[in-house]
N, C-alpha and C positions, 0 to 999 in steps of 0.2 A: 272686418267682414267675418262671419261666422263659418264654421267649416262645413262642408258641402253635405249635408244625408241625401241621402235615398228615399227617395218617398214610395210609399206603399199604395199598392195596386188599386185604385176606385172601380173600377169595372172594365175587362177585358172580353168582346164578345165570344164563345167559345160552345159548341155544342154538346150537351150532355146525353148520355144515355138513357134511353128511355126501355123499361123489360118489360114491352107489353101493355097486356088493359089491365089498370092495377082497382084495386076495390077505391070505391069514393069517386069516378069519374062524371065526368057530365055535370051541369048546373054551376048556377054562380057561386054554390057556396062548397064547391065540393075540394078534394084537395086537392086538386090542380090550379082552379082557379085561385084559391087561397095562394099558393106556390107563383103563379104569376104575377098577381099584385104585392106580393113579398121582392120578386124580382125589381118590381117598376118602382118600388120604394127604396130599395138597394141602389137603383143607377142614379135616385137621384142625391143618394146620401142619406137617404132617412132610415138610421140603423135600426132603430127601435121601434118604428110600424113594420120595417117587415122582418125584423124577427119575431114581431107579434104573427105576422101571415105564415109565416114559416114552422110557428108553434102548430098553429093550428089543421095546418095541411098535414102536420105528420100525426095529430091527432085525431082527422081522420081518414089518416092510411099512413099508420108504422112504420109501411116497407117502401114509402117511396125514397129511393135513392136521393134522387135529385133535391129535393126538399132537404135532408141531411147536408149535401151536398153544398147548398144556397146558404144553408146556416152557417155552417162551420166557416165559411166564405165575411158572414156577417159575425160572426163572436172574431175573427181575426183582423176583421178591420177595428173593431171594438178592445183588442188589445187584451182578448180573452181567450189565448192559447192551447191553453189547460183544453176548455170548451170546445173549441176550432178540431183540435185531434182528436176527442171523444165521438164527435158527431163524422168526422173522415173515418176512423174508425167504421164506424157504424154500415157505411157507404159501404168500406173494403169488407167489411164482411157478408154483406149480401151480394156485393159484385166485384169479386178479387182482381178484374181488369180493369176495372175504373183508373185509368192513364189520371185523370182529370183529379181526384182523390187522391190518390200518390201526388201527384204534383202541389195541391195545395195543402196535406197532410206536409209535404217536404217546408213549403212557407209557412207552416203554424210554426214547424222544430225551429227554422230560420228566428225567427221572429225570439225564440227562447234560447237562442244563442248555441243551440244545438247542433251546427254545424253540418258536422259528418250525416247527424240522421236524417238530415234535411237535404245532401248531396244524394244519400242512398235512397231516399224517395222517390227524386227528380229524378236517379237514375232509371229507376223502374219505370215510373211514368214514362220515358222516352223511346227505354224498349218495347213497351206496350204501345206508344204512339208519337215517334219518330216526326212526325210533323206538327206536334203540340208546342207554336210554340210559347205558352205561358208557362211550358217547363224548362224550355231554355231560360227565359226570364229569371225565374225563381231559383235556378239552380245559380244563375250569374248573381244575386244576392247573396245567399251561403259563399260562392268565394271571396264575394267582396268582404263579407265577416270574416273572412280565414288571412283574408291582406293577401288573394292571389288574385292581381287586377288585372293582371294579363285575361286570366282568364276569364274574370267577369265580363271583359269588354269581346270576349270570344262569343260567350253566350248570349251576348244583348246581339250581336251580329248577326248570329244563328238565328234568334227570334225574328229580328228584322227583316231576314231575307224567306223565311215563312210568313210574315205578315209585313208589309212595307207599308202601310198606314198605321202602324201601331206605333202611335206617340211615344207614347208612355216608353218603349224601349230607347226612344231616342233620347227622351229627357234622363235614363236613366244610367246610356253611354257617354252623354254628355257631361254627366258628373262625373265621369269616372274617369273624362280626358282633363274636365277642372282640376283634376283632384291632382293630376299627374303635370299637372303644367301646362299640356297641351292648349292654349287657349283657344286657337286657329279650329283642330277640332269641334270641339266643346263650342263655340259659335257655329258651326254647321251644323252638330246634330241637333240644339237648340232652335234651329232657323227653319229644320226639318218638319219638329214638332210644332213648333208655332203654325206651319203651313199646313199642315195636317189640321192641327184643333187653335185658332186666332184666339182661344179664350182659357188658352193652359199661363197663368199667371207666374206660376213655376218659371217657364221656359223663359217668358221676358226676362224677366230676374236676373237669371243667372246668368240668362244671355247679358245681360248687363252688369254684373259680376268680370265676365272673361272678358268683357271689349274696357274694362276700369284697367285690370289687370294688363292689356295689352295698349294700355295708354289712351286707350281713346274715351275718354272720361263725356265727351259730350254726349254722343251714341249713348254711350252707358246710360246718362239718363234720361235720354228717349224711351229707352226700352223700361225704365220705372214708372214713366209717366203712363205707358200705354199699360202696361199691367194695372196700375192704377183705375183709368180708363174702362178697364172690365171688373176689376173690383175695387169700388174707392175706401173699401176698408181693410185694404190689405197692410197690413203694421209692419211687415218688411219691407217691404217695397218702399215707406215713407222712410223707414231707418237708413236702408242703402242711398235711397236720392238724400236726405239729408246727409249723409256722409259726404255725399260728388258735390252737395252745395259747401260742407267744408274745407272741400278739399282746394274748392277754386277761390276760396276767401271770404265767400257768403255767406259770412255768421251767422246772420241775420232770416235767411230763406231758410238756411240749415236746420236753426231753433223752430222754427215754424212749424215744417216736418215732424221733427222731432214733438213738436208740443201734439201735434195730430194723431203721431203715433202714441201717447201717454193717453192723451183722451180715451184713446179704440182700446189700449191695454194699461190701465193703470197699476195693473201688477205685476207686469214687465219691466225686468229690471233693466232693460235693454234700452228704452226712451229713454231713461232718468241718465245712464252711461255715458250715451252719446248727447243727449243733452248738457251735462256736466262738462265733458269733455269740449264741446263749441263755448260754454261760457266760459272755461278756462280759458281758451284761444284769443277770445275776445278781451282777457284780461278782468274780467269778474269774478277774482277768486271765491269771492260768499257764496255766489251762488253756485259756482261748478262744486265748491266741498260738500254744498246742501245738495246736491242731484247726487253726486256720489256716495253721499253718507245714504241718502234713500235708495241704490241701487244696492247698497250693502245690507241692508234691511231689508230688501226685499229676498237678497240672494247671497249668504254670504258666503258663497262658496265660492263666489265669484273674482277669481284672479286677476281679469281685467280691470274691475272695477276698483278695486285695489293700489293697480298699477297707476290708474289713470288718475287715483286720489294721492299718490303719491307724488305724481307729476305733478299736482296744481299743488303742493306745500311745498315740491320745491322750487312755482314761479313766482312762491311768495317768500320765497329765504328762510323754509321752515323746514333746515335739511333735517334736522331728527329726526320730526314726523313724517317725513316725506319715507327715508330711507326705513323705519317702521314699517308702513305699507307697502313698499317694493320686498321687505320681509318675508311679509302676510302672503303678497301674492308669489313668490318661489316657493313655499311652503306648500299653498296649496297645490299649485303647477310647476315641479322641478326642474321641467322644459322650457319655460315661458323666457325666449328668448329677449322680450319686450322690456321686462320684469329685471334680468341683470344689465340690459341697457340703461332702464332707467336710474335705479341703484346707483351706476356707476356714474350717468350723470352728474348726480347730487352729491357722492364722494367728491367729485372733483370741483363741485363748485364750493366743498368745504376747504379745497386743497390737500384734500387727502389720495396722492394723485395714484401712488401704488393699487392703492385699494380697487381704484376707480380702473386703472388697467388690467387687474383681475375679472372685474367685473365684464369686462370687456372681451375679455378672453371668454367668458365663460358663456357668452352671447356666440360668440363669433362660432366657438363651437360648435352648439345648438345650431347655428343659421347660419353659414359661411357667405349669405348674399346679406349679412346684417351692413347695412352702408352705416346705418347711424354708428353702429360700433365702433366701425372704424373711425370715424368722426371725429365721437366722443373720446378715441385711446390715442387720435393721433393729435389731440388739445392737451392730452395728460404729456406726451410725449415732448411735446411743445414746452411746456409748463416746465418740465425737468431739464430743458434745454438739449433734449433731443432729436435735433433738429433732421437730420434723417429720418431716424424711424417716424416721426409724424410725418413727413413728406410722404413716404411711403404708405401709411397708411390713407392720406387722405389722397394720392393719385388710385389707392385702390376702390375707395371711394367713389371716387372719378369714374373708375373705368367701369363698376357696375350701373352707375348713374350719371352719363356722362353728360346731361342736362341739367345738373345739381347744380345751381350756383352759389350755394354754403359751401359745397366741398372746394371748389375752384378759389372762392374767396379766404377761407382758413389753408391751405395749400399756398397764393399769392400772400398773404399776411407769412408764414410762416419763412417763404423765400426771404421775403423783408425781415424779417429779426434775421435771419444768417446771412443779411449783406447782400443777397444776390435780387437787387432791385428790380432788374430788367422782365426776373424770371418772374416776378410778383406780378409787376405792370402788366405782362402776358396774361398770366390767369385772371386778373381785375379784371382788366379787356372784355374774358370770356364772361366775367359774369356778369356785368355792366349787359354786354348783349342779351343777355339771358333775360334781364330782367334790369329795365333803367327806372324802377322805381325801388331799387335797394338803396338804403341810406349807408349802411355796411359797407359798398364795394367801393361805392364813389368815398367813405373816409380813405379805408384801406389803402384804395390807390395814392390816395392824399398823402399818406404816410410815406409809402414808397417816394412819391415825387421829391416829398422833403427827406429825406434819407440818400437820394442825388442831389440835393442840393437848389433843384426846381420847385422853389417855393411860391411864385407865382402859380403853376400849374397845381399846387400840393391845396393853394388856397381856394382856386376855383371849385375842387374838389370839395374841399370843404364847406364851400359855398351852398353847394348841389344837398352835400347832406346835411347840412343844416335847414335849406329847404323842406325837403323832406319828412325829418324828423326834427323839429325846432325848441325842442326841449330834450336835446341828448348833448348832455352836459358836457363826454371827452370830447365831443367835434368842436364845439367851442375852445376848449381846453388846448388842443392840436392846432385848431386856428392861432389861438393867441400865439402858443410856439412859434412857427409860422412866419409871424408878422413878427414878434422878438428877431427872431434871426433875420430879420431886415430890416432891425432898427427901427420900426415902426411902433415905439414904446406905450405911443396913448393909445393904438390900436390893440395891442397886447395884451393892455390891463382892462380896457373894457369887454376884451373877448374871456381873460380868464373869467374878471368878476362874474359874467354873466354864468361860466361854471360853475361858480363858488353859488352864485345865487340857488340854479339847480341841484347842486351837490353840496350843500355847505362843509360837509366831513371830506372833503375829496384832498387829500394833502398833499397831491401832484399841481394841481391847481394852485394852491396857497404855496407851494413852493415857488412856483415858477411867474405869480406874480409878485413874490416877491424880488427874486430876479428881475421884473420887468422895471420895478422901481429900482431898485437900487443903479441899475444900469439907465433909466431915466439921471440918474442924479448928475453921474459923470457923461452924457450926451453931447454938453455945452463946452468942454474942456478937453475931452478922451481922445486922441487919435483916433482912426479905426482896428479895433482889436476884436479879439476873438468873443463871438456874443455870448459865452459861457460866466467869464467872468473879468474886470479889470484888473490887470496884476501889475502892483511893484508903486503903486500910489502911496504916498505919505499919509499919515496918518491926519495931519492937518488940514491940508489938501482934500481928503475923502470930507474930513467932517463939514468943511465950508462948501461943498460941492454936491452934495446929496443930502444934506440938514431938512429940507423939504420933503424928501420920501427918506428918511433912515427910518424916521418911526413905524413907518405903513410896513416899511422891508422887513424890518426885527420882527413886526405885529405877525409879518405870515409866515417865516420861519420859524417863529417858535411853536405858532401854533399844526402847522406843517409836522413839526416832530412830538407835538403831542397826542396828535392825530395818527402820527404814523413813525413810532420810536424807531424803527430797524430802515429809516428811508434816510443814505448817506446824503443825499445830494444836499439837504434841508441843511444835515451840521453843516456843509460846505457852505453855503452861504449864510451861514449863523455866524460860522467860523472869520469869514472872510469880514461879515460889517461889524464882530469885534476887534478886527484888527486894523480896520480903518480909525478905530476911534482911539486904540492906543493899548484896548486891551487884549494885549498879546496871551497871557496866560489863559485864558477864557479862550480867544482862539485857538490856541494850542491844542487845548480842552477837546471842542467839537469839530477840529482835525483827526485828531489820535482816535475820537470814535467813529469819525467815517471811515477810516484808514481800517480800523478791525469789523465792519461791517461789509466795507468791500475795498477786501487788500490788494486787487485787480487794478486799480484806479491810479492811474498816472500821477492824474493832475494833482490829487487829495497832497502827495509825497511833496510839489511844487509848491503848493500855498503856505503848507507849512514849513516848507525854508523858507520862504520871507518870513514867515513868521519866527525863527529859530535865528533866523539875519536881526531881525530888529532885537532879540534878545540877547543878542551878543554869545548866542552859543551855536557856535560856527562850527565844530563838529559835528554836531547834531544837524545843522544845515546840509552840508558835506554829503553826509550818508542820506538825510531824504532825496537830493539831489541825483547821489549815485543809484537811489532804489528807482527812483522817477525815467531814468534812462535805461537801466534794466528791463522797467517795464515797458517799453516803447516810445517812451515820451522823444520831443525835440528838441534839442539843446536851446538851451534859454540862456543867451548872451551875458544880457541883463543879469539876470541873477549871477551868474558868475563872476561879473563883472563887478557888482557889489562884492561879493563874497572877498572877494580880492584884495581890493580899494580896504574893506573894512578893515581884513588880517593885518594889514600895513600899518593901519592905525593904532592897533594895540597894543597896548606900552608891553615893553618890555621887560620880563620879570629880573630883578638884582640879584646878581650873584653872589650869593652868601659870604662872609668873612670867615676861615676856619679861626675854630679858637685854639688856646693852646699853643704847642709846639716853641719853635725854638724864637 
């Protein structure tokens, strides 16, 4: 939404000074009447015939006031200041109490940013005439330049209560409550002026700007359509309802607008912006970087457009260029609190997670209602395993948007990594109600469910989001898990494959179906054990027991850790089906590098004492053992049990003969 102006006065009815029977009177071409039809082309907008009537009236007669008066009126809607004061001038020198000349000599200054000379005008006009109020008006302008809004909303009051049909102060109060927050306002004196004049197009508007802003987005574009209604080429008006149609999902109605608005304005970089930005939405990156690259062309000053083209490179994984343009657009606008949101986005989807929480800081600054910020810092916070502070920022999150169901669902997801299920499932809940067409909340909860150990309920879940969204590769991925830890092996591998289908690079996937096989293999033979992995099998026994999936098993763990070198789990079971088959050093091998990948890991210490067991180096056993119960692990009989049995077996070293002596 663009930021609120002020719009300038079209015509205020107001009575001027007349000194008399001036030369030139009487007849239709005389300079009155000239001065009249100057007027009637003024109210209607037509600057340029009646500053032609207004030439001519004071050509024949100099000294008529009001003819100066009418002009300088027309060169300042005309945006010709310089002009506007020359001809006020002229006025105040023949009639130094002309109230009506000071006040709009004070809006010519106004308008040149002149400030103070434009108060001290208005002020004289008011003491010459106290009930004028197009000088309260004008003088509430000048403050609004000066950033004293108090007081401009003082002056539009004053006017008001001298003139209580005069629109134009209401629409020009009303901006002034937008501009402050006030939206409640700002919809009243809006509602004022429409009822005054049905055909102030402004007034809809904006009236529909503050009912966006105070949530009621349908209203909102009521009030575009009826503005529409009185003028159907109004290019705002299409931009803002194409916005409400974004906002509610309407791609498609949105583009529409938007293509309406490019028509009416083809060198408005504003259609091509918001156009850009729905084709992004929609997921047609070609075409939102071609509307954005043309809003850059048209305007390249333009920060937004910028931001917005940095956003669609980075929902194409093109974080360089992405973070380039969120650049461009801080560079231009060192405010644009939008601008280090996005940036930080795209850091973080590089994994550059510091960066990305700077970035966030530097938002949050600027806008301390930035919700996405907090979002986006409380996912970097996550990422780094810090699970507090991301709760925290996304309950703040929360509490400025307590109808988000992103923030509720990254909050419940994040409960879930630090164990605390219950607290996940709660916020899932909230967001599932919020919106039961998210494929996100329904996995998430999934996750949670399997994370208690309700894999049934975790599957349903994932049922829903596969529904859904039927080509998102983790839900399948999560599924297969799921069904693994219930044994449901041929279920498992048709739910990974189906990820590997859609992800072929995904090496969570190709890890864990490999898992599915190799635990396929021992199914027919295996007690019930832990679905992680089988322990403590012979080597003979593995090979005649899984000979059927060893090769699919080995095919996805290798490829698993060529896909993804730093992912321990893969050596783990890399590890584990070379030791099924005898080869313990090679196990050892992609033990020892899961072990320095993630020295946290109980089990990794566990597997490779068997593996150190069958090697016959039994200190080395010993100490994985001893590391494995340090680190939380459960005593494992078994193994011990071997360990035991084996030491008893080992011949005993012969006690050397001294040589020598006696």
């Amino acid at each position: 939404m663009g930021r609120c102006r002020l719009l300038p006065v079209l015509a205020l009815a107001v009575g001027v000074i007349t000194l008399g029977t001036q030369p030139g009177c009487g007849g239709k071409n005389s300079a009155q009447a000239h001065h009249a039809r100057g007027k009637s082309f003024y109210v209607k907008g037509d600057y340029d015939r009646a500053m032609r009537e207004f030439d001519r009236a004071l050509a024949l007669n100099p000294k008529l006031v009001r003819a100066y008066v009418s002009r300088g009126r027309t060169y300042y809607q005309k945006h010709k200041n310089d002009r506007a004061i020359a001809d006020f001038n002229m006025a105040l020198a023949m009639d130094p109490k002309s109230a009506e000349a000071y006040a709009r000599r004070g809006a010519a200054y106004g308008g040149k940013r002149q400030y103070d000379r434009a108060i001290a005008d208005v002020n004289k006009a008011i003491a010459l005439n106290p009930r004028l109020g197009l000088a309260y008006y004008y003088r509430a302008f000048a403050y609004h330049g000066k950033g004293e809004h108090e007081r401009a909303i003082s002056d539009f009051t004053k006017a008001i209560a001298i003139d209580p049909k005069d629109a134009y102060s209401y629409v020009e109060r009303g901006a002034l409550w937008y501009r402050k927050g006030n939206y409640r306002l700002a919809i009243q004196d809006y509602s004022k002026a429409i009822a005054l004049d049905p055909r102030r197009t402004d007034a809809y508007v904006w009236r529909g700007n503050a009912r966006w802003h105070r949530g009621n987005l349908d209203r909102a574009m009521r009030d575009y359509t009826k503005a529409l209604r009185v003028d159907p080429k109004l290019v705002l008006a299409y931009l803002n309802r194409g916005l409400a149609y974004s906002s509610k999902g309407r791609l498609d109605r949105a583009i529409a607008d938007f293509n309406k608005a490019i028509s009416l304005a083809p060198g408005d970089a504003r259609g091509y912006l918001c156009r850009g930005t729905s084709y992004g939405h929609k997921g047609d990156h070609r075409r939102a970087i071609a509307d954005l690259d043309q809003a850059i062309l048209l305007n390249p000053k333009s920060a937004e457009a910028y931001c917005s083209r940095g956003a669609a490179y980075t929902r194409t994984a093109d974080y360089g260029r992405a973070i380039r343009n969120f650049d461009m657009a801080i560079a231009l606008n060192p405010k644009f609190a939008w601008a280090y949101d996005g940036r930080a986005y795209a850091h973080s989807r590089k994994g550059d997670f510091d960066r990305a929480i700077q970035d966030c800081n530097r938002a949050i600054a600027i806008d301390s209602r930035m919700a996405r910020s907090y979002l986006t810092r409380g996912f970097a916070y996550r990422s780094k395993g810090e699970h507090d502070r991301a709760i925290s920022d996304f309950s703040t999150a929360i509490g400025l948007y307590p109808k988000w169901g992103l923030a509720h669902i990254q909050r419940g997801a994040t409960y879930d990594y630090r164990g605390d299920h219950r607290r996940s499932i709660r916020d899932l809940n909230r967001a599932i109600a919020l919106n039961r067409k998210s494929p996100t909340a329904y996995y998430c909860r999934g996750r949670a469910y399997g994370g208690m150990g309700k894999y049934n309920r975790a599957i349903a879940d994932f049922d829903k989001a596969i529904a859904l969204n039927p080509k998102w590769a983790r839900a399948y991925r999560d599924r297969g898990s799921a069904y693994h830890h219930k044994r449901e092996y041929d279920r498992a591998i048709a739910d990974l494959s189906k990820a590997i289908a859609i992800e072929p690079d995904d090496a969570y996937s190709r890890c864990w179906r490999g898992y599915a096989y190799l635990h396929k293999g021992f199914l027919n033979w295996a007690p019930p054990v832990q679905p992680r992995l089988i322990e403590g099998a012979g080597p003979s026994a593995s090979r005649h027991l899984f000979e059927h999936c060893f090769g699919q098993a080995m095919r996805d763990f290798d490829k698993a850790i060529m896909l993804k070198p730093e992912y321990a789990e893969a050596y783990v079971g890399r590890g584990y089906l070379y030791g099924s088959r005898g080869d313990y050093r090679r196990s050892i091998a992609d033990y020892d590098v899961a072990a320095a990948l993630d020295p946290r890991d109980p089990e990794v210490y566990r597997f490779r004492a068997w593996a150190w067991l069958h090697e016959k180096r039994y200190n080395k056993a010993w100490a994985d053992l001893k590391t494995y119960r340090a680190l939380g692990g459960k005593p494992d009989p078994d193994l011990i049990k071997a360990l035991r049995k084996a030491e008893k077996k080992r011949p005993q070293r012969a006690v050397p003969e001294k040589r020598g002596g006696k």
